[in-house]
C-alpha positions in Angstrom: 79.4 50.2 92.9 79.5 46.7 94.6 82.2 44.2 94.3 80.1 41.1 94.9 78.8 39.6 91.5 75.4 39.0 93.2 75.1 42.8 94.1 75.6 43.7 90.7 71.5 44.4 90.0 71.4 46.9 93.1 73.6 49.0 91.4 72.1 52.6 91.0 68.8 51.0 91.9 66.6 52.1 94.8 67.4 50.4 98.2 65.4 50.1 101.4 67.7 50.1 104.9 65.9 48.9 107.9 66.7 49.5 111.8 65.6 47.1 114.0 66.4 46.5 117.4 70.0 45.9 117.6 70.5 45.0 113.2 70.2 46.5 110.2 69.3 44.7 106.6 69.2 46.1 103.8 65.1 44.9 103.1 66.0 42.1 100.9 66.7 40.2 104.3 70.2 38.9 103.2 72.5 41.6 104.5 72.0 41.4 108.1 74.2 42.5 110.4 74.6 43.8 114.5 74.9 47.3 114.7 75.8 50.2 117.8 74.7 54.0 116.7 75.2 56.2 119.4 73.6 59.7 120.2 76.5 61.4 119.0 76.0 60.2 115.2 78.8 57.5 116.0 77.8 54.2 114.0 79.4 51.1 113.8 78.7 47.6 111.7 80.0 45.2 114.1 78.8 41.4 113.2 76.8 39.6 111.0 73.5 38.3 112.9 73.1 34.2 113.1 70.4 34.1 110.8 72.5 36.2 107.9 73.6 33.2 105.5 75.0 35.6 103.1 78.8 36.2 101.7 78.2 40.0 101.7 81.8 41.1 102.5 83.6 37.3 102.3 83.5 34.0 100.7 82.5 32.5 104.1 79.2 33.6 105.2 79.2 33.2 108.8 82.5 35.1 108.9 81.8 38.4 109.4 84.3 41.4 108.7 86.2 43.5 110.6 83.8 46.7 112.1 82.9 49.5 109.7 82.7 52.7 111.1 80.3 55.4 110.1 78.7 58.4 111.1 74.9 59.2 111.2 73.0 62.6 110.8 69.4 63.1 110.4 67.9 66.3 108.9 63.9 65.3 108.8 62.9 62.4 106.8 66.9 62.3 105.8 68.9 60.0 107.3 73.1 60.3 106.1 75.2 57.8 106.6 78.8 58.2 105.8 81.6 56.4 106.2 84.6 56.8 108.6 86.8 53.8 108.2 85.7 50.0 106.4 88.2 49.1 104.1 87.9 45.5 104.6 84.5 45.2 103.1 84.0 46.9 100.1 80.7 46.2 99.5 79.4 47.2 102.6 81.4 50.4 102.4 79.1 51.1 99.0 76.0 50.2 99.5 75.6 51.7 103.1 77.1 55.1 103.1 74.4 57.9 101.2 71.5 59.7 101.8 68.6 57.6 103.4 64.8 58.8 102.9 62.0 58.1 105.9 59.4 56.0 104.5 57.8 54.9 107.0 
């Protein structure tokens, strides 16, 4: 479950998660941030990008929060994303960690 009021309608609703080169957003285009996923299924949220004007894990949106670290696997069209250590951003910490289809 999110934390943010304005996350509230994504709540047990489908999501899309996008990897481009170097971020990650969530397909709504407001939760941007800089990632580094490594071979080893290390993954780490590190930054918001510049362009990200949202308040995803603070009140000040160009602040971002401390890293969140994950882990990756991928079985197929399956990507898992599960979390490690991100207690400073809660909402982050639920909506990113799950089970991730291929869709295209």
């Amino acid at each position: 479950a999110a934390h943010d009021p304005g996350l509230k309608s994504w709540v047990g609703a489908p999501q899309t998660i996008i990897f481009r080169e170097g971020a990650v957003d969530l397909g709504a285009g407001t939760v941007d941030e800089r990632y580094v996923a490594k071979a080893g299924g290390s993954l780490a949220l590190v930054a918001y990008t510049s362009t990200n004007q949202n308040s995803f894990c603070g009140h000040n949106p160009t602040e971002s929060p401390p890293t969140g670290y994950y882990r990756w696997s991928r079985r197929k069209n399956e990507l898992t994303i599960t979390k490690i250590s991100d207690n400073h951003c809660p909402d982050r910490a639920a909506v990113f960690p799950g089970t991730w289809m291929k869709i295209s």
